[in-house]
C-alpha positions in Angstrom: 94.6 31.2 33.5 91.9 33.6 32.3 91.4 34.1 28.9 89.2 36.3 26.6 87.4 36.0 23.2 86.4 38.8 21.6 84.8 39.5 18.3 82.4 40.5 15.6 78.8 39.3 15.5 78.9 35.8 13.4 82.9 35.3 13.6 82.2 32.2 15.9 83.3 33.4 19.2 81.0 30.8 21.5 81.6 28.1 19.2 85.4 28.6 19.9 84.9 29.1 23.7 82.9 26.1 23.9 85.6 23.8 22.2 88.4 25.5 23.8 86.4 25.2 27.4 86.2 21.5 27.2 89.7 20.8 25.7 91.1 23.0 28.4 88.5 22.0 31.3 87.6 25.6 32.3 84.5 27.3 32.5 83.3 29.9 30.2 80.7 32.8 30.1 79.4 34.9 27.4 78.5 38.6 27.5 76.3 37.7 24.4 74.5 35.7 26.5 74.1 37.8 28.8 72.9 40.6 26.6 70.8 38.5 25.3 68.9 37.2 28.2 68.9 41.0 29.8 67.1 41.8 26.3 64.7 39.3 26.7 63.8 40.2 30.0 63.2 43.8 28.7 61.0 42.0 25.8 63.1 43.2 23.3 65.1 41.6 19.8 68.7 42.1 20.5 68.9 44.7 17.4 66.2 46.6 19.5 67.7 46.5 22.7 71.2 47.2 21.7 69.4 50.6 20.4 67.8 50.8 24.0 71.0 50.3 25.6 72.8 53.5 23.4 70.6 55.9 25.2 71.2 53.8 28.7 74.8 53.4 29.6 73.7 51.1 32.7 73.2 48.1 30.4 76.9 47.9 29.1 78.1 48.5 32.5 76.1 45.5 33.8 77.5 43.3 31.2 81.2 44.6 31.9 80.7 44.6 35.6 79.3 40.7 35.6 82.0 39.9 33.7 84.5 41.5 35.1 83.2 40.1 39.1 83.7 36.2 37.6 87.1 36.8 36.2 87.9 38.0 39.7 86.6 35.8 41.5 88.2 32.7 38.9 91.3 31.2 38.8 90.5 29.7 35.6 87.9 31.3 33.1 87.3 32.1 29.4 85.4 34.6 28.9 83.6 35.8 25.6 82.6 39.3 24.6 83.0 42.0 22.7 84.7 44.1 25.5 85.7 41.5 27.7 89.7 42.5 27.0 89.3 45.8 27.9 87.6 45.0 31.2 89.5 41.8 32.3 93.2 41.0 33.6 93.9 38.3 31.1 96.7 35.9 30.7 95.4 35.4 27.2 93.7 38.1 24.9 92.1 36.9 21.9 90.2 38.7 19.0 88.4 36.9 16.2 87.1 38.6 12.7 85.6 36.9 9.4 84.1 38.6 6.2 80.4 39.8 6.8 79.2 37.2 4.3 80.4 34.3 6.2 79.3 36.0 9.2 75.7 36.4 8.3 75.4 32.9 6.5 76.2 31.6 10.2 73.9 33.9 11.7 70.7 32.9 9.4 71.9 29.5 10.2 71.5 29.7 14.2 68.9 32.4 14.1 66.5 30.8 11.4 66.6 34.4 9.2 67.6 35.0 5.8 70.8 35.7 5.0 69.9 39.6 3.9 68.1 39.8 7.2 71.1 38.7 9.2 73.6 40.6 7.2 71.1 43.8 8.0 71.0 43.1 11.5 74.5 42.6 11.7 75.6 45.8 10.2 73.1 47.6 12.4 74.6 46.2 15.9 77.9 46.8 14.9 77.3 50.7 14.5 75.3 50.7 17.5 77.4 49.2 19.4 80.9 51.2 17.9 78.5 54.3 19.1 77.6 52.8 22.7 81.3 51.6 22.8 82.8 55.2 22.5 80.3 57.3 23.8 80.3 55.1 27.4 83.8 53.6 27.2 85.9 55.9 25.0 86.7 52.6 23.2 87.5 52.3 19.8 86.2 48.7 18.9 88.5 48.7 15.8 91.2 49.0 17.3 93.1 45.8 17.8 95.9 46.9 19.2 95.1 45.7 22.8 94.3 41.9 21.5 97.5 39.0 21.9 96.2 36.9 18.8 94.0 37.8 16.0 92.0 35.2 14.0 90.4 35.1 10.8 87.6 32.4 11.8 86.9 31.9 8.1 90.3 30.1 7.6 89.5 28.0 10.6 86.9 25.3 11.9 86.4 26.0 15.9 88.5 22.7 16.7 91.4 24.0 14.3 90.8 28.0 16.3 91.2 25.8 19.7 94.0 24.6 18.9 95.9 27.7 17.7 94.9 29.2 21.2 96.2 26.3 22.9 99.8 26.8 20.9 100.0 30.1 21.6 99.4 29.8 25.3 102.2 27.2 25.7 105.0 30.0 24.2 103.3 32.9 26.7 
């Protein structure tokens, strides 16, 4: 079964594919993470590289292409990331959204940044990556109409999230 989390910066997405991977016992990977560590590797933040990467359409196709190579090649994944449901043959496709409060608070929290600073940083990816998103992809990141399940992470711890994915895959 191959499953994918998507969603807004701060809604909890790895949390929730961390919980969900060991209830279920399948691996996961994370496009963050792999943004992440190709940002570092350039010796950039990620708000900088995500600006780099809208004037370089090769980063968002590596990210898509990696992910898209280990869902292949699994018979059992979850994968986590933004775009990872428009990429990916999924059994499962899940979206998760919270208020941009909640979402920076969370940020600050694993970042070690104020909560203004987070919040800033936050609403600067998300319209970079809405402009990457169309420009390379002609994808319109909010539209939700390809996603199975929609969460509102706020309402939700990550075991409660888990669980709610779990139910829904028994009736699919």
């Amino acid at each position: 079964m191959i499953i994918t989390i998507g969603g807004v910066a701060g809604s909890g997405t790895t949390t929730a594919a961390k919980v969900l991977s060991e209830k279920l016992g399948v691996p996961y990977i994370s496009a963050g993470a792999i943004f992440r560590e190709m940002a570092e590797e350039h010796g950039m933040t990620p708000v900088e590289f995500g600006k780099f990467a809208e004037n370089n359409t090769d980063i968002d196709k590596e990210i898509d292409n990696r992910q898209a190579k280990l869902a292949e090649e699994a018979d059992d994944l979850i994968i986590e990331g933004r775009l990872s449901a428009y990429f990916i043959d999924a059994d499962l496709k899940v979206c998760f959204t919270a208020p941009l409060d909640v979402r920076a608070k969370r940020v600050c929290e694993r970042e070690n940044k104020s909560v203004e600073t987070a919040r800033l940083e936050i609403i600067a990816r998300e319209e970079s990556e809405a402009i990457r998103y169309r420009d390379i992809h002609n994808i319109d990141i909010k539209n939700m109409d390809i996603y199975d399940l929609i969460i509102n992470t706020n309402s939700f711890d990550p075991e409660s999230i888990s669980e709610i994915i779990i139910t829904t895959l028994k009736v699919i």
